[in-house]
C-alpha positions as CSV (number, residue, x, y, z in Angstrom):
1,X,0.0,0.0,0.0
2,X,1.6,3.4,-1.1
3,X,2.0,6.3,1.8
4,X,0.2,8.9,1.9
5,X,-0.3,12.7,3.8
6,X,-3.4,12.4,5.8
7,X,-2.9,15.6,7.1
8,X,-0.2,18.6,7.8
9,X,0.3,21.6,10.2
10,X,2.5,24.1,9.3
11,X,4.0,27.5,11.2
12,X,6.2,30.0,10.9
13,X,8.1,28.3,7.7
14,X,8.7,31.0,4.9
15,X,5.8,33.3,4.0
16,X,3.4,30.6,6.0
17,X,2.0,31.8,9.6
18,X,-0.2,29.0,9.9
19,X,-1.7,26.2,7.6
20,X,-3.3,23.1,8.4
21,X,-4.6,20.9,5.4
22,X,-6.0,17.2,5.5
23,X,-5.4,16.4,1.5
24,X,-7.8,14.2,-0.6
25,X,-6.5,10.9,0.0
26,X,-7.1,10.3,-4.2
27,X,-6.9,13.1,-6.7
28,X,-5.9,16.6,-6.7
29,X,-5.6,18.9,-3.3
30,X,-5.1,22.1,-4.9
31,X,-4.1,25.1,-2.7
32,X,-5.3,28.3,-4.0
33,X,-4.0,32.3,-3.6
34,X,-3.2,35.4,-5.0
35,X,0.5,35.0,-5.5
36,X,3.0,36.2,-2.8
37,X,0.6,34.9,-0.4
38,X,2.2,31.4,0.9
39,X,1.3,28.8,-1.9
40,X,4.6,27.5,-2.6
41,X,5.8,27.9,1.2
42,X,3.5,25.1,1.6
43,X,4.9,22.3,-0.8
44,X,8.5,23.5,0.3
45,X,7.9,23.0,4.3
46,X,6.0,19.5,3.5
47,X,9.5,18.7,1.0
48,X,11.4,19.6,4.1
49,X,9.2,17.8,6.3
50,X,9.5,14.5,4.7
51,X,12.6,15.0,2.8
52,X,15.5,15.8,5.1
53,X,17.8,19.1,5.5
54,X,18.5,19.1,1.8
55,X,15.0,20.5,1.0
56,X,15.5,22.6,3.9
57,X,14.6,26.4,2.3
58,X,17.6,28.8,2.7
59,X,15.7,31.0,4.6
60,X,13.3,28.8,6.9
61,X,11.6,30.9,9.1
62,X,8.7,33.6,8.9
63,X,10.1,37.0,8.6
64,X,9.1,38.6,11.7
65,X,7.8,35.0,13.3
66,X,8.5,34.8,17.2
67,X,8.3,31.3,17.3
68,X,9.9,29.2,15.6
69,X,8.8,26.8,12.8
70,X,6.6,23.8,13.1
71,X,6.1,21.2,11.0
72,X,3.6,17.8,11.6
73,X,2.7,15.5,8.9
74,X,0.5,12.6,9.6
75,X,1.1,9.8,7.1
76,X,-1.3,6.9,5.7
77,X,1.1,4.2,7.2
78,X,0.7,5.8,10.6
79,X,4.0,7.6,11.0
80,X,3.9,11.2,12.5
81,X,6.5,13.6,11.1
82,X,7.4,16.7,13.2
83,X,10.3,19.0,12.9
84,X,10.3,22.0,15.9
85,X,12.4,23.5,18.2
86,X,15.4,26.0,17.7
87,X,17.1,23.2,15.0
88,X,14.0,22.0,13.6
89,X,14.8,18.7,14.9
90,X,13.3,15.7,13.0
91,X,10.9,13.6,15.1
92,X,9.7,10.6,13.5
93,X,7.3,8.4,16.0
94,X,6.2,5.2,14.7
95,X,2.5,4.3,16.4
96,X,4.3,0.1,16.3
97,X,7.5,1.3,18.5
98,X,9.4,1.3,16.4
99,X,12.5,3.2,16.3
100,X,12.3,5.5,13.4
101,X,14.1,8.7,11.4
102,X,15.3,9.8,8.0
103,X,16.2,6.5,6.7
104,X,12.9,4.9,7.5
105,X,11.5,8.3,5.6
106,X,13.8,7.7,2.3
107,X,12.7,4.3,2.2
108,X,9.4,4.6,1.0
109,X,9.6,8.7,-0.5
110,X,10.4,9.2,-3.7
111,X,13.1,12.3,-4.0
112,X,11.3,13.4,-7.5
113,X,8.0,13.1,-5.8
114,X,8.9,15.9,-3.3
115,X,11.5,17.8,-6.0
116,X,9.1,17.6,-9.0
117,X,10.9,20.6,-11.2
118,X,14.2,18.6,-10.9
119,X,12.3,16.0,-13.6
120,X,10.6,18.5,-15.4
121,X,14.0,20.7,-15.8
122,X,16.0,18.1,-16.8
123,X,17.4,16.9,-20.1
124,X,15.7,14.9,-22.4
125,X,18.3,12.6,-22.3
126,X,18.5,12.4,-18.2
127,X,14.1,12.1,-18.4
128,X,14.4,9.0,-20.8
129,X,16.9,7.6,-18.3
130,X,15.3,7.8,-15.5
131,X,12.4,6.7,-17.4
132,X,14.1,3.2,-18.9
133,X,15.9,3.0,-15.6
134,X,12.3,2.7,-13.8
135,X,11.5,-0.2,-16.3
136,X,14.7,-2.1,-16.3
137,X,15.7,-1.7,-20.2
138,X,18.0,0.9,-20.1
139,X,21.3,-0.9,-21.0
140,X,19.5,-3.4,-23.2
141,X,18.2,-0.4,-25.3
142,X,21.1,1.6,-25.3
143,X,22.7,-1.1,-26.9
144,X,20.2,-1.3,-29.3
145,X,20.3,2.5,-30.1
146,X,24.0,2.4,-30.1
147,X,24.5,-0.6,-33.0
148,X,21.4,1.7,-34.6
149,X,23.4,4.8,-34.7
150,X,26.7,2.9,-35.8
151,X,24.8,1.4,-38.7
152,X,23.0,4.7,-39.5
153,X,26.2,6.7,-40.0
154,X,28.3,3.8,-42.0
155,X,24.8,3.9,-44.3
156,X,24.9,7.1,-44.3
157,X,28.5,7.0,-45.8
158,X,28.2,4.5,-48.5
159,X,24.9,6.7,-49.4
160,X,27.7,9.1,-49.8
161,X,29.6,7.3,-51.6
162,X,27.1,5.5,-53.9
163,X,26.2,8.6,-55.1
164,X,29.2,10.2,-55.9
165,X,30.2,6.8,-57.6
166,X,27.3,7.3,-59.5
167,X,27.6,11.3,-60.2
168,X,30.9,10.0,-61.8
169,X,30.0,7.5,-63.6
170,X,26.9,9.8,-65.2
171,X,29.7,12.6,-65.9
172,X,32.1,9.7,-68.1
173,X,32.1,9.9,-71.7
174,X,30.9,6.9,-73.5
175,X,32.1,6.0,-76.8
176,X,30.2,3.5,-79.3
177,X,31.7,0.7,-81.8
178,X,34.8,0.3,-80.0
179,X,36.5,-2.9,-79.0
180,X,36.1,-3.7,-75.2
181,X,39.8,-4.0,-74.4
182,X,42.8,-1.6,-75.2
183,X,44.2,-2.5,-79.1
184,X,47.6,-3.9,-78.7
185,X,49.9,-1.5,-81.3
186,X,52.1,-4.6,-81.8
187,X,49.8,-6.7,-83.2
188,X,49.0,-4.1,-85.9
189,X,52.4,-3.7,-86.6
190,X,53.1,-7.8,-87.2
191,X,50.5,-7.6,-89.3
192,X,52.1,-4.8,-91.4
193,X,55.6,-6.7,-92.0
194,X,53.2,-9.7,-92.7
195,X,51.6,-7.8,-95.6
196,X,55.2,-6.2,-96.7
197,X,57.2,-9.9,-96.5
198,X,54.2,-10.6,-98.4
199,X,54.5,-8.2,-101.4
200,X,58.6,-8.2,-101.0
201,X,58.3,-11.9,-102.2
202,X,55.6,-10.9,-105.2
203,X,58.6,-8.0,-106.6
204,X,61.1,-11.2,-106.6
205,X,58.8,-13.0,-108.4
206,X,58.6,-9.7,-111.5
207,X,62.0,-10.1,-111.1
208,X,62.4,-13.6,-111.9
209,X,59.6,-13.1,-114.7
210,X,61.9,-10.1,-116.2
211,X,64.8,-12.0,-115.9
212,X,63.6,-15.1,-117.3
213,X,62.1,-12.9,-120.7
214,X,65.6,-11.7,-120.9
215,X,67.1,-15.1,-121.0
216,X,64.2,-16.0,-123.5
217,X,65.8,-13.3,-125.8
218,X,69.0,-14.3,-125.6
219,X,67.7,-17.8,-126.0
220,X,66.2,-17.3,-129.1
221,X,69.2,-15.2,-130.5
222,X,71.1,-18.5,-130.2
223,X,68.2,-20.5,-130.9
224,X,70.7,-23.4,-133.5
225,X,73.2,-23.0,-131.0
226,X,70.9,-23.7,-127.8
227,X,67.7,-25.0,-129.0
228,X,68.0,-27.3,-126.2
229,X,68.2,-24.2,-123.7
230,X,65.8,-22.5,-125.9
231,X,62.7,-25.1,-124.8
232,X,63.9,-25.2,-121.0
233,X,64.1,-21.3,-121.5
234,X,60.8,-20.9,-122.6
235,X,59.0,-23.7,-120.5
236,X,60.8,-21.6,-117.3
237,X,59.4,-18.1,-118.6
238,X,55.9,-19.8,-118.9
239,X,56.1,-21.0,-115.4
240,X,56.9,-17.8,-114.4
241,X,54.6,-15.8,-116.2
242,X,51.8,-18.4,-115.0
243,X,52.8,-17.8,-111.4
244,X,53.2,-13.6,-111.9
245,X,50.3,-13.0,-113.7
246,X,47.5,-13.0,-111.1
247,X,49.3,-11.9,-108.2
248,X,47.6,-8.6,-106.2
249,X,49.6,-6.3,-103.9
250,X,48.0,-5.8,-100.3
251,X,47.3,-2.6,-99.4
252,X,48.5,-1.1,-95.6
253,X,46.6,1.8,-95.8
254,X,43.8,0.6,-93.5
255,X,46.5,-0.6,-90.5
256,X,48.4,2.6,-90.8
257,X,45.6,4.3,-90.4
258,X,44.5,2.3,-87.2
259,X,48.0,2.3,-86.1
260,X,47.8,6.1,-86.2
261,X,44.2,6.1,-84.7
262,X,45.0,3.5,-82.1
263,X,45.6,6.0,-79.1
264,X,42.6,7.8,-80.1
265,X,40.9,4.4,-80.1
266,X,42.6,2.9,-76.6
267,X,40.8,6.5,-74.8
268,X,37.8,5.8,-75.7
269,X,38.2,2.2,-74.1
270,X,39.6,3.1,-71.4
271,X,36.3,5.8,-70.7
272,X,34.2,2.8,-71.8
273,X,35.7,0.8,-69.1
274,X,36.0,4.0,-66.7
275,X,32.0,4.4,-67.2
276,X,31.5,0.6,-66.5
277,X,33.7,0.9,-63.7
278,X,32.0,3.6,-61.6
279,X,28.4,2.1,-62.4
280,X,29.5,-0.9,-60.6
281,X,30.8,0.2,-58.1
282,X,28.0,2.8,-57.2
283,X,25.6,-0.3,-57.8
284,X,27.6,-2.4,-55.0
285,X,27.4,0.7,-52.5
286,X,23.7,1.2,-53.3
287,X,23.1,-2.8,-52.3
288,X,25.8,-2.1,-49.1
289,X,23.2,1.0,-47.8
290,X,19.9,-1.3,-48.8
291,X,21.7,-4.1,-47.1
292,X,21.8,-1.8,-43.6
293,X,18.8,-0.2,-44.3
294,X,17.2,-3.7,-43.4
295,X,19.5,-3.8,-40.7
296,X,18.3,-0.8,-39.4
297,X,14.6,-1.9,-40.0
298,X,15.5,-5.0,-37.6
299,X,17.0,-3.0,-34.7
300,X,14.1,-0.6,-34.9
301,X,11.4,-3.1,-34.6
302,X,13.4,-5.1,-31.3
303,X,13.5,-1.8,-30.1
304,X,9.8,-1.4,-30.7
305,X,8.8,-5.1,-29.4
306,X,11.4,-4.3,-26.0
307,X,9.5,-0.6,-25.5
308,X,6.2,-2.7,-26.1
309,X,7.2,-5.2,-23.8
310,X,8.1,-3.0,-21.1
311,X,5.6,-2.1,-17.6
312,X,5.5,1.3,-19.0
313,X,3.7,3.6,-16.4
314,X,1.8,5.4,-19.0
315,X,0.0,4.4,-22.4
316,X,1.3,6.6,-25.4
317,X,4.7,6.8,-23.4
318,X,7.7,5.3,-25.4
319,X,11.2,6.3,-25.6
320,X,12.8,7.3,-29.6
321,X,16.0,8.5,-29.9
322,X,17.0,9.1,-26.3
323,X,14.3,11.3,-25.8
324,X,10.9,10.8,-24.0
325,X,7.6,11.1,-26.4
326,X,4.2,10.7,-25.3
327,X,1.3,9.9,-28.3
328,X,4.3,10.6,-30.8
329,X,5.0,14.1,-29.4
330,X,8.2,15.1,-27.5
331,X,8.5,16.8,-24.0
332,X,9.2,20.3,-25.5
333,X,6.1,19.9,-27.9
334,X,3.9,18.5,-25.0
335,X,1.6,20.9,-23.3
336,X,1.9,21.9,-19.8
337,X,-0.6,19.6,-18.6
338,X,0.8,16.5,-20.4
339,X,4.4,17.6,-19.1
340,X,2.8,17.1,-15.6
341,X,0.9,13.8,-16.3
342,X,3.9,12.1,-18.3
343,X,6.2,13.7,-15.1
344,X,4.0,12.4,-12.3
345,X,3.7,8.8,-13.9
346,X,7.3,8.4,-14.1
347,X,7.7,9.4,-10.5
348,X,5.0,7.4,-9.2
349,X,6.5,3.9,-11.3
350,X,10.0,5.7,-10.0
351,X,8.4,4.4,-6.3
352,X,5.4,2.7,-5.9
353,X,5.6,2.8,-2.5
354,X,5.1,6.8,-2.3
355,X,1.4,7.4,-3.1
356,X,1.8,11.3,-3.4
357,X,3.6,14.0,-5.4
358,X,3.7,18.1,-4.9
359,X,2.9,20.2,-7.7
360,X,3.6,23.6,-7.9
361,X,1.7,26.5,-10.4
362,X,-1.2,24.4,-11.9
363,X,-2.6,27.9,-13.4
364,X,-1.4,26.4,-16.7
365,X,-4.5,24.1,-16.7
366,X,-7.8,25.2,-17.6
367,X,-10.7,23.7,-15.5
368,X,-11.5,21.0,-18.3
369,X,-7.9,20.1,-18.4
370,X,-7.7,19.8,-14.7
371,X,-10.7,17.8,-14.0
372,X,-9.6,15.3,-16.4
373,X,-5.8,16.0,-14.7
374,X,-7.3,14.9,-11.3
375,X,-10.0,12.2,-12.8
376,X,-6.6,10.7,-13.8
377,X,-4.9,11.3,-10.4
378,X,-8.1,9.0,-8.8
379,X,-7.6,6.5,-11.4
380,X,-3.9,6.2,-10.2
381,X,-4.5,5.8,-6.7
382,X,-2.3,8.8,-6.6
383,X,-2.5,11.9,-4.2
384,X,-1.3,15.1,-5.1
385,X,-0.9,18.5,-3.5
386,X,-0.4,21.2,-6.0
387,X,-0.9,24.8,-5.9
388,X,-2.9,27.3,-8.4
389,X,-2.8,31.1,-8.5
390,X,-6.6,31.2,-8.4
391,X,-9.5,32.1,-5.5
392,X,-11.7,29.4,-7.6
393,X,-13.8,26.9,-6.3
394,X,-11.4,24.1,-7.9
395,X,-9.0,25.7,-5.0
396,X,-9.8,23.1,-1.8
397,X,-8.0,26.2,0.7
398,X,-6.7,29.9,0.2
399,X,-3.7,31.3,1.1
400,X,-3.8,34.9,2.1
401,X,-1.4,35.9,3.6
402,X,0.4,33.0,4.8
403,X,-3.3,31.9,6.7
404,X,-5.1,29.6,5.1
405,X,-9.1,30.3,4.8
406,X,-11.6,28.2,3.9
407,X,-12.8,28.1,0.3
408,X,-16.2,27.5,0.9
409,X,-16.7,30.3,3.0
410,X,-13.9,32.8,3.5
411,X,-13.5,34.5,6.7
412,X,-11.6,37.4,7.4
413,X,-7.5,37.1,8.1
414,X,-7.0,36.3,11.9
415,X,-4.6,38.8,13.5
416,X,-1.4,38.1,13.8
417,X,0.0,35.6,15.9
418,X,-3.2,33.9,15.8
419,X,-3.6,30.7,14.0
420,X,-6.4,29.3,12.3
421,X,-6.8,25.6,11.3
422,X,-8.7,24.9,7.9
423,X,-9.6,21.8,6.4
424,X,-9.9,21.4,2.2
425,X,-10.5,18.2,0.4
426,X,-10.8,18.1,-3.8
């Protein structure tokens, strides 16, 4: 069963002369007032009740008090809280026996519950924290969010690179009709002395046929003295003419030209292959980034089904990014009231055991807003004392100067020195 304030008496603490309050044991117990009337000095004496000389105000006593201050809290667990005397000494008197003090306090208060703007002031980063530190998946997701950040940025990179790759690639010229390796000069030029070997032996052979005519002359000059030499003459030049007459130089025109064009040629290959290149490789980065992209997509949904998983103390309220969201929407983009009901959630699943929380300047609500604010509070099981710059009848006591007056009927301001004793439920 979570503690409880059934009831409080306060003097002499701050701008407070005397204040006693039994709060709504569900719900909201808001304590109304004109500001610079005592409001505040209420939540901070009931912090430094509970809480211990660290919530102790700076200035602790009424200006102008001749006493000196009192503080009694009653609690739902039966413990009576009283700090009085000179040093404010804390009394804590257990109705079991029990010997009791601070320690016995701090085990069932929760430090937010009584410091409320520390949570609400802090980072986004220190909110979420706390928040997956309540639930028990802080590490687990951090993890997670850390492997989803690594593979972000190295996605992020090779989406760098793809495109540049890519940009490149576009940029390259591209040639058509050309081979799809670099001509090898060498080869042309075998091919040359190939063709000149070629028509060197054809000019021996009009050689032989000239020379074998002018033996035939000759021949036939001395055709009684070598008629004999005449017929092998003649048989020799036939031969010969047989073998010269349908022979065909080559022409080399067509490889000096491509030996001449073949650095113009090799360019264009090597842009050919450039092109092919960079459009590869900017393909491979493209598959790298949709390759962690689903990698991404994997990490995000455990993150999902852990957050899902998780006692969460609200509905709506997740964690993204390291920051708290409630129904998609981030603390700075949350309105006052869902600041306080995401806020006073966290510190209730913070410690179960502590059953209330103090809220300060509740004016930020409208009366809609706060009904529902408080409907919520009752559906919690959770108590909370909160204070509004208002006289309204949502206020359950005034403050006027640093008395406190009943709402339903206010009475005039005791003198001074005199106390008067109120009691306000929501």
């Amino acid at each position: 069963m979570s503690v409880k304030i059934n009831s409080l008496e306060i003097e002499n603490v701050k701008r407070i002369k005397a204040v006693k309050l039994e709060p709504s044991a569900n719900g909201l117990t808001i304590i109304g007032g004109n500001n610079n009337q005592g409001k505040t000095s209420v939540l901070d004496a009931i912090a430094w009740a509970l809480g211990g000389d660290k919530y102790k105000p700076t200035a602790a006593a009424r200006d102008g008090a001749y006493t000196d201050p009192i503080l009694h809290v009653e609690l739902s667990n039966g413990l009576i809280v009283e700090r009085k005397g000179k040093n404010s000494s804390l009394k804590v008197i257990d109705p079991h026996g029990n010997k009791a003090g601070q320690q016995l306090l701090n085990s069932f208060l929760s430090a937010l519950a009584l410091d409320l703007p520390k949570f609400m002031h802090a980072s986004d980063k220190e909110k979420a924290a706390i928040l997956l530190q309540i639930i028990g998946i802080g590490d687990q997701l951090a993890q997670l969010e850390a492997e989803e950040s690594r593979l972000y940025n190295q996605r992020t990179a090779i989406g760098r690179i793809a495109d540049q790759k890519q940009k490149y690639a576009s940029e390259l010229q591209c040639w058509e009709n050309v081979p799809s390796t670099p001509v090898s000069a060498s080869e042309l030029l075998a091919k040359q002395q190939a063709i000149l070997a070629r028509n060197g032996e054809n000019q021996r052979k009009r050689e032989n046929a000239v020379q074998y005519a002018q033996e035939l002359t000759a021949a036939q000059a001395a055709y009684d003295a070598a008629k004999k030499r005449l017929e092998q003459a003649e048989q020799n030049a036939r031969i010969a003419q047989m073998s010269a007459q349908d022979l065909q130089d080559e022409s080399t025109a067509e490889l000096e030209k491509s030996i001449a064009e073949i650095d113009a040629i090799n360019m264009k290959i090597r842009d050919n292959l450039n092109k092919e290149h960079a459009e590869e490789e900017a393909k491979t980065y493209r598959q790298d980034y949709e390759a962690l992209t689903k990698q991404i997509s994997v990490l995000r949904k455990e993150k999902q089904d852990l957050l899902q998983s998780a006692d969460l103390p609200l509905e709506g309220l997740t964690v993204e990014n390291g920051a708290l969201q409630y129904h998609g929407k981030q603390w700075d983009s949350m309105s006052g009231s869902e600041q306080l009901r995401v806020a006073t959630a966290i510190v209730r699943k913070l410690n179960p055991d502590c059953g209330f929380v103090l809220l300060d300047k509740l004016e930020q609500m409208d009366s809609s807003t706060l009904q529902a604010f408080g409907q919520w509070l009752e559906q919690e099981g959770l108590q909370a004392i909160a204070t509004r710059v208002s006289t309204g009848e949502e206020c359950s006591i005034i403050i006027e100067d640093g008395y406190s007056v009943n709402n339903q009927e206010q009475q005039p301001k005791p003198p001074t020195m005199q106390k008067t004793w109120t009691k306000g439920a929501f």
